[in-house]
N, C-alpha and C positions, 0 to 999 in steps of 0.2 A: 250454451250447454248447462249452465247454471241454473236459468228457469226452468229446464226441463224436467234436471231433478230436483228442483225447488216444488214441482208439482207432482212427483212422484212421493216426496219425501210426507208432504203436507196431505195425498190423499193416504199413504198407511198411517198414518194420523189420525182421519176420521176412520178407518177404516176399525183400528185399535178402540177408538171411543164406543164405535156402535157395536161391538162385540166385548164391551162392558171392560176390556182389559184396562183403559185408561181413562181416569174419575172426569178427566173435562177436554173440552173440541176447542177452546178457547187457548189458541196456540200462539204463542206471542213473536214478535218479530224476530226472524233466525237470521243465522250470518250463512253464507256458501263461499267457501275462498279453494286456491290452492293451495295443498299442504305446501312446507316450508322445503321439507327433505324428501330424497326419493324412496321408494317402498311403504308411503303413506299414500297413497292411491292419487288419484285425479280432480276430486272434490272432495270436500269435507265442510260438514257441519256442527252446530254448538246446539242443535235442538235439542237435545237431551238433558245438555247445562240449564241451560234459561228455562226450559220447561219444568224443574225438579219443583221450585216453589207452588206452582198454579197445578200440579199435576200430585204432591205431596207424596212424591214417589225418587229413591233414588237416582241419577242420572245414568248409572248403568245399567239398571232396570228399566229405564223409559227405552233406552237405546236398543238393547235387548228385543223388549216388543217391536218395537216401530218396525226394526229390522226382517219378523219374523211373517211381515208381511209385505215386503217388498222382496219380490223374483228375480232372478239373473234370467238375464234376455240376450237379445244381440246387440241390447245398449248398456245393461251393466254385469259384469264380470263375477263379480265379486264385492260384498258387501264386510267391512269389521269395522268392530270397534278398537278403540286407540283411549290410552290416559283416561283421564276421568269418564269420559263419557262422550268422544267425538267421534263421531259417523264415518266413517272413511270409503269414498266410492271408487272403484278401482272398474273404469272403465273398456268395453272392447276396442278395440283399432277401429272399425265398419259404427262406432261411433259414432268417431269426429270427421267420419266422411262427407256428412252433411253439407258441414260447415262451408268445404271449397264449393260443393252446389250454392250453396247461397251465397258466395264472392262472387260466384262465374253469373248469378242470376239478378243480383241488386247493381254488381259493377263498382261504377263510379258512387251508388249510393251507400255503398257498405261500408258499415261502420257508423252509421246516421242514424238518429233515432227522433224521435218525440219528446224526450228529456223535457225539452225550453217549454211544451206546451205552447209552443206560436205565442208565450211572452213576447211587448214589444220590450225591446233592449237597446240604452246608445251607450256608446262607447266612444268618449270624446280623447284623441292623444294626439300625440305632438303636439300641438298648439303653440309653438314656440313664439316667442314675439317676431316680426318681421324687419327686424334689425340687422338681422346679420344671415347668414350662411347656418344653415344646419350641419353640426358638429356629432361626434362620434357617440356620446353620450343620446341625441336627439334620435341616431338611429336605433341603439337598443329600444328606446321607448316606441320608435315605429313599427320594428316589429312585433315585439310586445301588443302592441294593442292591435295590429293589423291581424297580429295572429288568432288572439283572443275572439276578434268578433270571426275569423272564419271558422274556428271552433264550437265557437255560442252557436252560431248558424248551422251546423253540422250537425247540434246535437238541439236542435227544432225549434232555437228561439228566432224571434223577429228581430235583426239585427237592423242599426243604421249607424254609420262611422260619420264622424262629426270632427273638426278641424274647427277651434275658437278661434278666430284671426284677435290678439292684443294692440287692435292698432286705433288705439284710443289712448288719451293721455301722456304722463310725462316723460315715457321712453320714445314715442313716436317724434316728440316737440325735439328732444335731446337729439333723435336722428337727423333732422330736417335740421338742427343748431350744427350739428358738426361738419354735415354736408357743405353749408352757407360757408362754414369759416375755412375749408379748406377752399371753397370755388375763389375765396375774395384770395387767400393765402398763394394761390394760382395767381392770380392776377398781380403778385408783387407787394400787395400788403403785408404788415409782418403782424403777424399775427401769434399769441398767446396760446396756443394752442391747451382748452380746459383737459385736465386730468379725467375728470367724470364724461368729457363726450368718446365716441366712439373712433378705436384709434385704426382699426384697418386698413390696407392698401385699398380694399375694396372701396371707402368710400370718397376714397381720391377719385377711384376712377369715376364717383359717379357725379362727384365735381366734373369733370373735363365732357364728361358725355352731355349735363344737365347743359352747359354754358355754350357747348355745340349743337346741342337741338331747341337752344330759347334765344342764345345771340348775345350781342353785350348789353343788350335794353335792359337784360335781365336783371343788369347791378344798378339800374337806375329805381329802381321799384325798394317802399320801405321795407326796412329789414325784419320785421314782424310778418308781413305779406310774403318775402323772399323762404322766409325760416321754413314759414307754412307749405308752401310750392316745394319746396326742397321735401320738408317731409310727408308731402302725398307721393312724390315723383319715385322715392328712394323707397318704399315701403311697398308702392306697387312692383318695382321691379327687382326687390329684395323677394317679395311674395308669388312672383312670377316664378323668381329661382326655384321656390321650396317646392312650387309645385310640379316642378319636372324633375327636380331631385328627388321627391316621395315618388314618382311616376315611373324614373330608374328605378328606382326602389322595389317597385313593383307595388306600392300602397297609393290608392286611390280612397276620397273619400266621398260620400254619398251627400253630404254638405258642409260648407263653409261658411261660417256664424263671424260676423261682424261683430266686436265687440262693441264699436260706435251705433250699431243700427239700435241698438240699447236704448242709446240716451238720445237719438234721430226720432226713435216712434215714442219716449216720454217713456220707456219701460223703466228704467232707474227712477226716473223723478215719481213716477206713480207707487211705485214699490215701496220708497221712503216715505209718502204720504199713509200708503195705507199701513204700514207698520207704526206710522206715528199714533194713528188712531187710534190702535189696541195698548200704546203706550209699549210696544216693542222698542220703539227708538224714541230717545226722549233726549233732550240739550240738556250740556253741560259744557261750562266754561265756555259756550257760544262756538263749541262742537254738538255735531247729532252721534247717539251712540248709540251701538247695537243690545242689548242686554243680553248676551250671546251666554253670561255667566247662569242666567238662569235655563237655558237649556245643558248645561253641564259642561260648559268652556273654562277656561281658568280664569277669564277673565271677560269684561265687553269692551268691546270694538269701535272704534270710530267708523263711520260708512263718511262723513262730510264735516273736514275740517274747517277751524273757525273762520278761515277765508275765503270758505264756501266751495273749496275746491272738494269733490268724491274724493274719496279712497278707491284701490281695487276692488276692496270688500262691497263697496256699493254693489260695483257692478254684477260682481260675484252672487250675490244675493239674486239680483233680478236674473242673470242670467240660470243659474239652478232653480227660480223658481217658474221662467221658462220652459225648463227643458221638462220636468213634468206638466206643465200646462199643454203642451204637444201630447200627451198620451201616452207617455212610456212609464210600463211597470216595473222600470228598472235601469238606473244610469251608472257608468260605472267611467270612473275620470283615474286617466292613467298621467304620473307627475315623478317628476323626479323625486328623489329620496329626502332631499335637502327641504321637500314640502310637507315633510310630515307634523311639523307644528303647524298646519293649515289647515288638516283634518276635521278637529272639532268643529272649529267653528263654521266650516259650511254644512255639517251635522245639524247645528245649531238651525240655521237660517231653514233649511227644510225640516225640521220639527216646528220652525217657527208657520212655516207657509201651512202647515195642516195634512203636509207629508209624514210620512216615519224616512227616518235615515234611517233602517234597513236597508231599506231598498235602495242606498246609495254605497257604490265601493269606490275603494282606491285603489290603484295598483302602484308600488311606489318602485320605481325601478334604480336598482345601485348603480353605482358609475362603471366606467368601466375603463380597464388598465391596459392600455393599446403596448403591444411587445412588438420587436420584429428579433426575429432566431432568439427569442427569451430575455432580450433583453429592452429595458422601458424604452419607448420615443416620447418625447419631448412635446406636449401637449401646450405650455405656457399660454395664457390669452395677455400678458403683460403688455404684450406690444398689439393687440388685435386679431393679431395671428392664430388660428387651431385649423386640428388637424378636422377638415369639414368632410358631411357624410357623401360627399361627392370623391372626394379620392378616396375614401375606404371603396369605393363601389367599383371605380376607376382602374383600382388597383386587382382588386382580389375577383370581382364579379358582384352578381344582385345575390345570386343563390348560397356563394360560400360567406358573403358576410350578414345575409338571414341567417343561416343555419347556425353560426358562432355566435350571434347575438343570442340564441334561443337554444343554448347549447346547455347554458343553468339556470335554475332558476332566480326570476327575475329579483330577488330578496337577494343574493348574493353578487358581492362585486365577483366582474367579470375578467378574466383575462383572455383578449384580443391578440392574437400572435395573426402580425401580418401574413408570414413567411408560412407558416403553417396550411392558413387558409388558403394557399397559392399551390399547395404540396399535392400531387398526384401520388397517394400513399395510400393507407390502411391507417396510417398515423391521424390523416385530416379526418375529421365528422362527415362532413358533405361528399368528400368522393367515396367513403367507405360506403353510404349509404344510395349516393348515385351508382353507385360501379355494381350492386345488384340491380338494378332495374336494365344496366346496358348488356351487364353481362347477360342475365334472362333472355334479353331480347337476341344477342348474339345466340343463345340456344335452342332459340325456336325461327329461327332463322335457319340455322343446319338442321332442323328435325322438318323445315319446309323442305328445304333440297334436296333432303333423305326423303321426302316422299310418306313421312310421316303422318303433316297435317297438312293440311290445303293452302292453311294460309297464317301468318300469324297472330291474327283476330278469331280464335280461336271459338266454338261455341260448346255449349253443353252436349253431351249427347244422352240418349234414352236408355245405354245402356253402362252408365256410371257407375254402376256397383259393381259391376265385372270389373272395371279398368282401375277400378281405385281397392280393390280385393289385394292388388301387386303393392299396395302403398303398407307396409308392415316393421320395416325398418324403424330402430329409438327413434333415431334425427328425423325421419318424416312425419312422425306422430306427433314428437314436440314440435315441430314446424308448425304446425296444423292448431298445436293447442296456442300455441300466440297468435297466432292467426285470428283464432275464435275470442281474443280478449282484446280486438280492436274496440269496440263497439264502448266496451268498460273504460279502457282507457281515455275515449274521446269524452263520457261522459263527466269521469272525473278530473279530466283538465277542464271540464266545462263548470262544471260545479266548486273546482276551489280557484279557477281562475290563474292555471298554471299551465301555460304552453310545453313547459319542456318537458313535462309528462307526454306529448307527443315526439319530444327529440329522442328520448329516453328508449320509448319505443320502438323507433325506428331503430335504433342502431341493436335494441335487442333482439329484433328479428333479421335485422343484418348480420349479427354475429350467427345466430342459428343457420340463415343461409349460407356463409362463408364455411360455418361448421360442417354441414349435412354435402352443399357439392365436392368440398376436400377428401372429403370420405367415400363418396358415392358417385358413380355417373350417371348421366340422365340417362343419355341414349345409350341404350345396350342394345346388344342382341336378337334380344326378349323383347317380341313390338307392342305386348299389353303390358308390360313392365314399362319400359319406356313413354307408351302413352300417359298412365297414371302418374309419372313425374315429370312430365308436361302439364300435366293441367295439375299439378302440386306448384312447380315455379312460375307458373303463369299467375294462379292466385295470388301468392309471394308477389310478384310485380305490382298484380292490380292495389292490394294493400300499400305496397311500397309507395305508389303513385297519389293513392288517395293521402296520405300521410303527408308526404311532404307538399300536395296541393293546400295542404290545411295550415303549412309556414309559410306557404309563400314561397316554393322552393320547385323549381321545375324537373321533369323525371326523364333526362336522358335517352333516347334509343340507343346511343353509341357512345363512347369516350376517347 
């Protein structure tokens, strides 16, 4: 509705120039929002603000003209000005009728746009190392980024979800050490058990499993060769886990990047040669160091310490300078909060590659404070133990522990109330926002058996203006106006990179529906009256539906 009077506003515009009343056609970028308060109409604009300088004409003057050639129709009501000089559009009802035609006509595509320009886009998250169980923290950032890329994708970029596997180096050796020391500590050795390896129940069991599916030959073999076997064996089946836990989850990803395949095809080793070249990396004290200070780091980086072992940062380097080698105009690495001194310096590394870190984001997602009835659970990893994102899912479901993960924004710690998400109320997020789409559907289910509609896949018909003429009610007009500002919102969580501007939304067109049926019945009496708020809550549905298909969050027939 915005563009349309974005094109009404812009031709009395010229219209005003060529009839000499305004000095220039040279109209500069205008704002259209909705006023703040009610009795400030429907839309409103600042063209008369911003224009005053280029036009050398007061603002209520400009506003004045502009106005004096725009008509009240059966699309606008009523035209005034407001405060200094804002346009106030005060729309008809036969409006915003359009709007449910174009739900009922796009569907599942509404609310989509062309925004991304079929940009390609990756989106690399979770990436957790494969040492352990995915924990409650690992899942906010899954859906966080699971949601992100179905929103990019919605709003017309080329997305691809990406999963770094970290199973290179000195946490994988430390896996495969701790596994060996408990298989031997099984066997009756006594063993020391190191503070720094990894202390889980889990990797006892995967002593007892390893020594059952290799035999006792297995402790006859060096303990260098043993360590290594231990930690391929434990990392594949640590990896095996994550991937049916993201799969509960309902996060799937489009590829999974070996961080070893790096340093397998010489990607690391070529990356540090060619940056030696340009004198990017240059030795010192019989380290190789990055000069990460001269692209505005605080400092430079080691990539390959003096005893020839990489750093992370090696890899890091080649692998970002990868991921634009593939062709994407846009990568964006979702990391926990604790990595926000990591930022620059892979900034650095792709200004250094010939990239702009522009075109690289971070999403940095806060922790989050797991509650059961308000009060904290006991998270401790002291002893190995955390609460992993397999009993959050276990417990609450896939769809109430997306929708609380993406309940705030991702910059904000979270608070997780187990009890809550479990809650069949108006209290929980997820059933207030499910329970319009079951309820809907329970209503056009008895507008089917009343003989209503035919069926509850309901279609357009030809004579929409008659049926939606009965739609004049506040609460169905405001219904209609959220409705019409899906599209906006999809674009702006797309654009700043904030999923819960879609949670947001939902619940505020939930509250509107819970508001508008409390007050109003559908089926009346009155079978054109009745019709037109059928296909008023059927839109309400198909929105509700698209929305939460864009968390990751599935839309109920029944509860």
């Amino acid at each position: 509705m915005k563009d349309v009077i974005k094109k009404i506003v812009l031709a009395a515009g010229v219209k005003a120039f060529e009839k000499g009343l305004l000095p220039s056609d040279d109209f500069p970028t205008i704002e259209f929002e909705e006023p703040k308060h009610e009795g400030q109409g429907d839309i409103s604009t600042n063209f008369a603000m911003v224009s005053a300088s280029i036009q050398k004409m007061a603002p209520q003057k400009i506003a004045k003209i502009l106005i004096s050639f725009i008509e009240t129709s059966n699309l606008i009501e009523k035209v005034e000005i407001a405060g200094p000089g804002f346009i106030n559009f005060f729309l008809c009802n036969q409006a915003w009728h359009s709007i449910i035609k174009d739900i009922f006509d796009q569907d599942t595509k509404y609310g989509s746009s062309e925004f991304g320009k079929n940009k390609k886009v990756q989106v690399e998250f979770v990436s957790a190392n494969p040492t352990g169980p995915l924990h409650v923290g690992h899942g906010r950032g899954a859906a966080v980024g699971d949601a992100t890329a179905h929103i990019l994708s919605f709003a017309g970029f080329n997305v691809e979800k990406e999963y770094y596997i970290n199973d290179s180096g000195r946490q994988i050796n430390t896996l495969g050490k701790s596994v060996w020391l408990r298989l031997l500590e099984q066997q009756g050795q006594k063993i020391d058990f190191p503070s720094d390896c990894y202390q889980g129940e889990y990797i006892k069991e995967f002593a007892r499993d390893i020594l059952s599916e290799k035999g006792n030959d297995f402790l006859e073999i060096k303990e260098e060769n043993a360590v290594s076997e231990c930690a391929k064996w434990a990392a594949n089946r640590i990896l095996n886990g994550i991937k049916q836990d993201l799969k509960d989850f309902g996060v799937e990803f489009d590829r999974w990047f070996s961080e070893q395949s790096l340093y397998d095809s010489s990607l690391v080793k070529n990356t540090i040669e060619e940056f030696k070249s340009q004198d990017i990396i240059y030795e010192k004290d019989g380290a190789l160091w990055f000069n990460t200070e001269k692209y505005g780091d605080e400092k430079d980086r080691v990539v390959v310490r003096s005893n020839g072992v990489t750093t992370y940062f090696a890899s890091d380097i080649a692998y970002h300078k990868d991921k634009f080698a593939r062709g994407f105009d846009r990568i964006i690495d979702v990391w926990g909060a604790d990595h926000h001194g990591y930022i620059q310096r892979i900034n650095a590394c792709i200004d250094a590659c010939g990239q702009s870190s522009n075109n690289f984001d971070v999403i940095l997602v806060q922790l989050v404070n797991l509650l059961r009835g308000g009060k904290p659970v006991a998270m401790s990893t002291r002893a190995g133990e955390f609460v992993t994102l397999k009993d959050i899912v276990d417990e609450v479901g896939k769809d109430a522990a997306r929708f609380m993960f993406l309940s705030r924004s991702y910059d904000s710690k979270l608070d997780f109330d187990l009890e809550l998400a479990k809650e069949k109320s108006n209290n929980n997020p997820v059933f207030y926002v499910q329970y319009v789409h079951a309820r809907i559907s329970s209503i056009l289910q008895k507008a089917e058996d009343q003989g209503l509609i035919k069926n509850q896949d309901i279609k357009w018909q030809a004579d929409f203006e008659m049926i939606l003429s009965n739609l004049k009610e506040k609460e169905e007009i405001n219904l209609i106006k959220i409705l019409s500002l899906f599209q906006e919102n999809v674009e702006k969580s797309a654009q700043t990179l904030h999923p819960h501007i879609i949670f947001t939304y939902l619940m505020t067109l939930s509250h509107a529906f819970h508001s508008y049926y409390n007050k109003h019945k559908v089926i009346t009496e009155n079978k054109e009256m009745s019709l037109g708020r059928v296909y008023l809550i059927t839109a309400v549905k198909k929105v509700i539906r698209n929305g939460l298909v864009l968390l990751g969050v599935s839309a109920p027939e029944r509860m």
